[in-house]
C-alpha positions in Angstrom: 0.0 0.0 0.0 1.5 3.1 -0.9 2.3 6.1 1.6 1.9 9.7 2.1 4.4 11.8 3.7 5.3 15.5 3.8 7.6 17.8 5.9 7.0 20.1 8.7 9.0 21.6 11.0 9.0 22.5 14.7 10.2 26.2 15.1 11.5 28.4 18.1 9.3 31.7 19.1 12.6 33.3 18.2 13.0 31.9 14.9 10.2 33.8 13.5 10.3 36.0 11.1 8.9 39.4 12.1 5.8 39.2 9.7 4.8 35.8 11.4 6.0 37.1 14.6 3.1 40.0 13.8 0.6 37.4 13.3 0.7 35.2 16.3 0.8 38.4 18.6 -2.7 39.3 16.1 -3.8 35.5 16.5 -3.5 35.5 20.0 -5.1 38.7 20.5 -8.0 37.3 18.4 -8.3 34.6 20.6 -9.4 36.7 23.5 -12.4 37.9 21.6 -13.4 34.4 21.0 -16.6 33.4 22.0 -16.7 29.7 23.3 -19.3 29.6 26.2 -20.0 25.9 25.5 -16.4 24.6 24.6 -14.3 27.1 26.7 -12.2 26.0 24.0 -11.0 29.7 22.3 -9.5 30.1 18.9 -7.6 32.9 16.9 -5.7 32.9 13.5 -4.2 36.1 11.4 -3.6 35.7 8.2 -0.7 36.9 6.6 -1.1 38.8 3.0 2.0 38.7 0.3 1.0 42.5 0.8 1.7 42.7 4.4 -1.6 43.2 5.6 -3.0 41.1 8.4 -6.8 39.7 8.2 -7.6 38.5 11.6 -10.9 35.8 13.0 -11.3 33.9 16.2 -14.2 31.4 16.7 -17.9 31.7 17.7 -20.1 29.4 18.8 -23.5 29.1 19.1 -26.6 27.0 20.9 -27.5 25.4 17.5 -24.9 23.7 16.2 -23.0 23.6 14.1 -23.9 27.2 13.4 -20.5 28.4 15.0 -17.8 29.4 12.7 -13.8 28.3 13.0 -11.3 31.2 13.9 -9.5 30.3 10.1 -12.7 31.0 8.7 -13.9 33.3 9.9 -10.8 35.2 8.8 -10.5 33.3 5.5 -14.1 34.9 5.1 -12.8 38.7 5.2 -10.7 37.9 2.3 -11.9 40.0 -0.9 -12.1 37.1 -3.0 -12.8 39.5 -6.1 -8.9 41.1 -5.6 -6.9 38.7 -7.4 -3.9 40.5 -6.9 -3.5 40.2 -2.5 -2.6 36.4 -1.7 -2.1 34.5 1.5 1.4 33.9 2.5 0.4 32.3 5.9 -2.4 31.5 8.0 -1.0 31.0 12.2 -3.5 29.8 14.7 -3.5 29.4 18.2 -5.6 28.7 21.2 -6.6 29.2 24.8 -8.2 25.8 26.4 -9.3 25.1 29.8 -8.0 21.4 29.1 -4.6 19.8 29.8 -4.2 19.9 25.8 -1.3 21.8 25.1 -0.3 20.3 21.9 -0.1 22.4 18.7 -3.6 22.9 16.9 -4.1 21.8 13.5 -7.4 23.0 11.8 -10.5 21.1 11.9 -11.5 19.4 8.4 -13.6 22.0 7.5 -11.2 24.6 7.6 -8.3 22.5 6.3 -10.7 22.0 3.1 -11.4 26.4 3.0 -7.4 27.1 3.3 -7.2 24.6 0.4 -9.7 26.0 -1.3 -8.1 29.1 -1.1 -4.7 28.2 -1.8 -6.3 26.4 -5.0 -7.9 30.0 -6.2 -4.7 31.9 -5.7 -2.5 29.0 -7.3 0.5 29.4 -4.3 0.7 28.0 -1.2 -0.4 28.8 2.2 2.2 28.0 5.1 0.5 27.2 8.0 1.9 27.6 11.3 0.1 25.9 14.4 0.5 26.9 18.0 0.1 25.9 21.6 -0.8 27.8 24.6 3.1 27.3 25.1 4.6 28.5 22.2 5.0 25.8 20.2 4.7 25.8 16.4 4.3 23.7 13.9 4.8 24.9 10.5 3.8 23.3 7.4 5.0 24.9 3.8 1.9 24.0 1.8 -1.8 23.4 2.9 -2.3 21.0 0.8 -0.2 18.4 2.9 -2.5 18.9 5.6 -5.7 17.8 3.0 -3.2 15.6 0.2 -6.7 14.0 -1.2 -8.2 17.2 -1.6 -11.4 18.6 -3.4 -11.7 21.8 -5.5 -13.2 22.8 -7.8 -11.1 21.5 -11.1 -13.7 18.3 -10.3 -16.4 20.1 -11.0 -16.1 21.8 -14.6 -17.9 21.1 -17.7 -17.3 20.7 -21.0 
């Protein structure tokens, strides 16, 4: 049976570069306006433009699920998807849990599927950098090794 494999790598705080550095001070920031009454679970991203802007989300939930939206998406969902000419460089996320978890956070499957979605419409990848409550990161170079089967719309044109 063939395997998949890709590459990440675990990174210092201090290794950052300033940009991403930016971000996870924006991400974590976001995650204090989270809104998790039910979970307690709190999450914030920032995205980083090639234009070095910032978009940043954090999650809300809601009493009738699964109307809550992810912290990725809701910043992904900011993007001005009619400007074809700002891309996302990076997407870092982070979290605040009342749980012993304290493990880097990978997006859930819908979000992994949006980022691709994304990085599919703007034809370069998205590095994705994951942190914990403790400063670990987890940085991947490409979305799509975090969804390698993935969707998009190339499956769905007509002749």
């Amino acid at each position: 049976m063939p395997t998949y494999s890709f590459q990440f790598e675990k990174i210092n705080l201090g290794d950052l570069a300033p940009s991403i550095s930016q971000a996870l001070v924006l991400a974590k920031a976001a995650c204090e306006k989270a809104y998790a009454p039910y979970s307690h679970f709190k999450v914030g991203s920032a995205l980083l433009l090639d234009d070095g802007t910032y978009i940043v989300g954090s999650n809300h939930e809601n009493a009738a699920y699964p109307a809550g939206i992810c912290a990725e998406r809701a910043a992904l969902s900011s993007l001005d998807m009619s400007d074809h000419q700002r891309k996302v460089e990076a997407i870092v996320i982070t979290y605040q849990s009342e749980s012993e978890m304290k493990d880097p956070l990978s997006p859930c499957g819908i979000c992994r599927q949006s980022i691709a979605e994304i990085q599919h419409w703007q034809k370069a990848p998205i590095a994705i950098y994951m942190c914990s409550p403790l400063d670990e990161i987890i940085k991947v170079a490409d979305a799509k090794h975090l969804l390698p089967f993935g969707f998009n719309n190339d499956y769905l044109k007509m002749d």
